[in-house]
N, C-alpha and C positions, 0 to 999 in steps of 0.2 A: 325553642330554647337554643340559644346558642351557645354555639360549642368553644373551649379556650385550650391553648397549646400552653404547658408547663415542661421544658426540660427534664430529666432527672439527672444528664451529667453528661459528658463527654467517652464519645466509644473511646475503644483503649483499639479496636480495627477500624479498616476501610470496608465495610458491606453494602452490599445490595441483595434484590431477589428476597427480600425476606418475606417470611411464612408463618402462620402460627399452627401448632399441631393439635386440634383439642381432644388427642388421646392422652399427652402428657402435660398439656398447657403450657410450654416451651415457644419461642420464638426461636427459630431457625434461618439461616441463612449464608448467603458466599459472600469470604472475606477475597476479592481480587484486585490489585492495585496493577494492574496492565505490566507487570515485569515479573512477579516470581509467582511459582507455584501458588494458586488459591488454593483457599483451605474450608471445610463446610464447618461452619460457628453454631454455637448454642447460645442461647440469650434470655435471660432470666428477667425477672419483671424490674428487676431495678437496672437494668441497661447491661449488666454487667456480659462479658462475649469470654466463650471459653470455645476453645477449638476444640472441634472431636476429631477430625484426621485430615491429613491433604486429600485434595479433591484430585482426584485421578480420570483423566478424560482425556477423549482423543484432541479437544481444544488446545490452542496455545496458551503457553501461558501469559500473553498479553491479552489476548481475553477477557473481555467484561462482562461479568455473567449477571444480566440484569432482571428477571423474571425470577419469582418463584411463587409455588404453592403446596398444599399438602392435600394429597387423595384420602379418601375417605379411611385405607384403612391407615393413616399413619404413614406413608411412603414419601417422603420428597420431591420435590419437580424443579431441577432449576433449567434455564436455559439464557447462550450468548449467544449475541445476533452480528458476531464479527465472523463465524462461519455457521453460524445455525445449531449447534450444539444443542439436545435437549437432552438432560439424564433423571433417570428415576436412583435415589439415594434412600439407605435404610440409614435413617435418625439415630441408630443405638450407635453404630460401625462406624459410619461415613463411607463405607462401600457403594463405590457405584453400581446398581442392578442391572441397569440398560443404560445403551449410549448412541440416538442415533439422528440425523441431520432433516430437519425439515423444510422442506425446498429450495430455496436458494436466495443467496443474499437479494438479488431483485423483484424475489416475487414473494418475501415473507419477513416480515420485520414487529417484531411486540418488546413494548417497553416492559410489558406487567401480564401479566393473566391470572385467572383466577376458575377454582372447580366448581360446577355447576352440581350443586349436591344434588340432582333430580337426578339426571343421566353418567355424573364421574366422568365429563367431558372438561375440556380445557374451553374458555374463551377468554378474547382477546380481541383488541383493534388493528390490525395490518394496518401501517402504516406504508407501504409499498403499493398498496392498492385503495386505499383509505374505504378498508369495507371490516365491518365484524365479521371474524374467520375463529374456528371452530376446528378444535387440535385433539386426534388422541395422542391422549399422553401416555401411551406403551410403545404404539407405531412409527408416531411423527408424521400422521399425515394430515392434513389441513384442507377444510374448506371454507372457503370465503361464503359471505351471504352474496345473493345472487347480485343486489343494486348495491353501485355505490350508498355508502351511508348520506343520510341527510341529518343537518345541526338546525333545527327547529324550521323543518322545510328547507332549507340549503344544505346544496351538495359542500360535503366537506373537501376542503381542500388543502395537503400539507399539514395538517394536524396529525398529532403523536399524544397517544392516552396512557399517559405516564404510571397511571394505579388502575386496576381492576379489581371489585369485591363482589361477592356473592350473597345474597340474604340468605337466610335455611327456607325462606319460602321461592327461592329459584330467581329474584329479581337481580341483574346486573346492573350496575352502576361504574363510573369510571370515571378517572380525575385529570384532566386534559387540556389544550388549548384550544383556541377557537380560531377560525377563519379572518377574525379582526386581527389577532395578534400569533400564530403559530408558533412561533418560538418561545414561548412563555407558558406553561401549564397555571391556570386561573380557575378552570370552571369544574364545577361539577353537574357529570349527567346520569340518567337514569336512558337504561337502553331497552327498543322495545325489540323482544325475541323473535318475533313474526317478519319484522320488515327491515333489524338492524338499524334504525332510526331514533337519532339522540334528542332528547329533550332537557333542555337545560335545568335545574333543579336550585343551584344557587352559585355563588361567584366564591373564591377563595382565594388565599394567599399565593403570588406569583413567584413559581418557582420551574428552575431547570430540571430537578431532578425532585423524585418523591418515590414515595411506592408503600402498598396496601396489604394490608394481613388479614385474611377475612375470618371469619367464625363462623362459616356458614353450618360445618356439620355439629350435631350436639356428639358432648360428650361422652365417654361410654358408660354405662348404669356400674355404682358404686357394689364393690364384690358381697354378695352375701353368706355370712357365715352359717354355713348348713345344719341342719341338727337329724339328729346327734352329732355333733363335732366329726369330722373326716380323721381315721388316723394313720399314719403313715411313719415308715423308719427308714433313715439313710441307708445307702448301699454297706457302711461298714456295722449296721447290726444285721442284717443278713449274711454279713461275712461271716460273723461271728457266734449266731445261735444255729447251734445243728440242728433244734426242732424247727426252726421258723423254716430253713431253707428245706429240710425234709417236706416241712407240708406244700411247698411253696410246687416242688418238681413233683410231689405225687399226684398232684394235675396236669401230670403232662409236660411235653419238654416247651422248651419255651422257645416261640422262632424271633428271630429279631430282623426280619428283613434281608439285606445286603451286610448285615453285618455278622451275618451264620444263626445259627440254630445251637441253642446249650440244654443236652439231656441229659448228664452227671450232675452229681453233686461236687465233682471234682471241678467239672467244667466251669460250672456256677461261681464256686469260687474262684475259680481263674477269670472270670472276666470281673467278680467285683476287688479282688486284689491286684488287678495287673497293675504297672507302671505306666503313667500318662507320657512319662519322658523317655525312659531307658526300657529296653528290654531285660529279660533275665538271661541276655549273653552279655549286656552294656553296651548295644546297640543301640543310639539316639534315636529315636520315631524324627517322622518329619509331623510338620503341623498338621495332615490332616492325619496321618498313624494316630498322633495321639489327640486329637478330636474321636475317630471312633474308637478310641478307649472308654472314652467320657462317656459317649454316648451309649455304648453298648452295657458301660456300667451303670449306669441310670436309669433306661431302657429296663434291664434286667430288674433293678430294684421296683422301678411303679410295677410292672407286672405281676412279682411278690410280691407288693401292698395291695396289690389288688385282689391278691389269689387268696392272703392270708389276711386282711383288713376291712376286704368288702369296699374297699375307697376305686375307684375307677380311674385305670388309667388314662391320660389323655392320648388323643390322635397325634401324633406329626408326620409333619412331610421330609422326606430324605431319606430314610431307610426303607422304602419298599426294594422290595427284592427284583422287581427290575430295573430300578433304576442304579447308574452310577457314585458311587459316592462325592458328594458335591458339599464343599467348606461351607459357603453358605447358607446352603440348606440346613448341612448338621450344629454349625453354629446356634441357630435359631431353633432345631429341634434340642441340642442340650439345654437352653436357659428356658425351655418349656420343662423337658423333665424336671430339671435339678430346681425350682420353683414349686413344680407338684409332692416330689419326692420331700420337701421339705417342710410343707404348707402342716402339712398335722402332726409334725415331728414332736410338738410341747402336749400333746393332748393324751391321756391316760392307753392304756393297752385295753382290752377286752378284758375279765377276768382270767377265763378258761386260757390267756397267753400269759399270765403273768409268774408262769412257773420258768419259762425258758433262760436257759442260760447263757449267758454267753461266757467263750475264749476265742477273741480273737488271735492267737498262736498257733492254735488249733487250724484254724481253718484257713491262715497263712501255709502252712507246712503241710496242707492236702490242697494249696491252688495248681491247678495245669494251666501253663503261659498258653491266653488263648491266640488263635490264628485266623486276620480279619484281610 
């Protein structure tokens, strides 16, 4: 059956490196026009491109950042081959995770690459060596296959493999030019893993420029709602019912990591009433001050749903108690809490809690500003 190309409209940017993510089903990618800051794009199924932040890299901004893909857990991959650039990017932020250079302009050149969902490796054509070469994409370090490539028994030569996609059954493919004409992308091949050897598969529209979004990995399993229902209450009804938080601390005080230990009732209140912005001298936090407010007020809450609901908190990363406090980290463990903490917020109480009261006044006017 053959395949037909339909438009659906004109970008509103210049991108390349594009991705698809199939944990959000989004199409992603770098808008760079070789003069101003690039920016990392979202891209919806009707073509439509929304920026989610500048692209902040040790690259220039003349820079064309032409590769990308998406790792298994949802992480970004793009990379420019005007000084080697390859960064890992979080899809929500447009934060760059990692930024680092993989070998050197003459000995490592990829139009496209693509993840091999078997092993979470990068592969790709070097075009600098005209051999399939083989990238981690946390390190940046590359190997080539051992023979130059062969295009159906001939060594290839001067050929650039413009698209790279991956099956979910591990087979690469890639959309490139051939030895008769190099400067034109036409063909499509199917590549064998053992020997890096391309076998031609069928012929296609002549173009300079293209590039592949694969779906290799499946989806993640649609949420199930558990039963009995999960329930759970924001940080401001624990602020405000003296029996929930009584029962909540006569389990014990509660550690929260690097963000201290709360064993008052007093204290308790002070971390779910504090100010995200100001203190109570009207002292401005900086962003990560009031990141571990959030977090520490959140934090505190799944533990009381947990203590007094029987709902389980979840794990995150960034508040263990040896570690530093780190923006990114706590970013991504707030929108875990504040997600859990809210997930059974509409669902009935137990009986035996449906006598509590709240005043939140009350337990405004017994919070102690806490100290993080």
């Amino acid at each position: 059956m053959a395949g037909t190309l339909s438009p659906l409209g004109d970008a509103d940017l210049p991108y390349n490196a594009l991705a698809f993510n199939h944990i959000d089903r989004f199409l992603y990618a770098i808008s760079s026009d070789g003069v101003n800051q690039p920016s990392f794009i979202r891209i919806d199924a009707n073509g439509s491109s929304s920026v989610i932040a500048p692209l902040v890299t040790g690259a220039a901004n003349t820079a064309i950042w032409a590769a990308g893909a998406i790792l298994g857990d949802g992480i970004y991959l793009g990379y420019e081959s005007q000084s080697n650039h390859l960064v890992r990017v979080n899809t929500t932020t447009g934060a760059v995770l990692s930024d680092v250079i993989v070998g050197t302009t003459l000995t490592f050149h990829v139009a496209d690459f693509a993840v091999n969902p078997l092993n979470g490796l990068l592969y790709g054509f070097n075009s600098a060596t005209q051999r399939v070469t083989v990238i981690d994409p946390v390190l940046g370090t590359f190997a080539d296959f051992l023979l130059p490539t062969l295009i159906n028994g001939v060594p290839s030569v001067g050929n650039t493999m413009v698209s790279a996609v991956f099956s979910s059954a591990g087979q690469l493919f890639f959309y490139g030019s051939t030895n008769a004409n190099n400067s034109l992308a036409n063909t499509f091949y199917s590549v064998n893993l053992v020997t890096g050897a391309l076998s031609i598969v069928s012929d296609g529209p002549a173009t300079q420029f293209a590039d592949g979004a694969t779906c290799a990995f499946s989806p993640p399993p649609p949420e199930v709602t558990p039963w009995p229902p999960k329930v759970t209450r924001d940080h401001a009804f624990f602020g405000s019912s003296d029996e929930a938080l009584a029962e909540c601390l006569d389990k014990g005080p509660i550690a929260m990591g690097n963000l201290g230990k709360v064993t008052t009732k007093e204290g308790a209140l002070g971390v779910l009433w504090a100010n995200p912005v100001l203190t109570k001298e009207g002292v401005v936090r900086s962003a990560v001050e009031s990141l571990k407010v959030k977090v520490a007020r959140e934090l505190l809450t799944a533990t009381c749903n947990q203590r007094c609901f029987g709902t389980v908190a979840p794990e995150v990363v960034g508040v263990g108690a040896w570690l530093a406090p780190n923006r990114v980290l706590l970013e991504k463990a707030l929108g875990t809490l504040v997600k859990h903490n809210r997930s059974g917020s509409d669902k009935a109480v137990p009986l035996s809690k449906e006598g509590w009261k709240l005043d939140p006044l009350k337990g405004q006017e017994r919070a102690v500003e806490p100290q993080y």
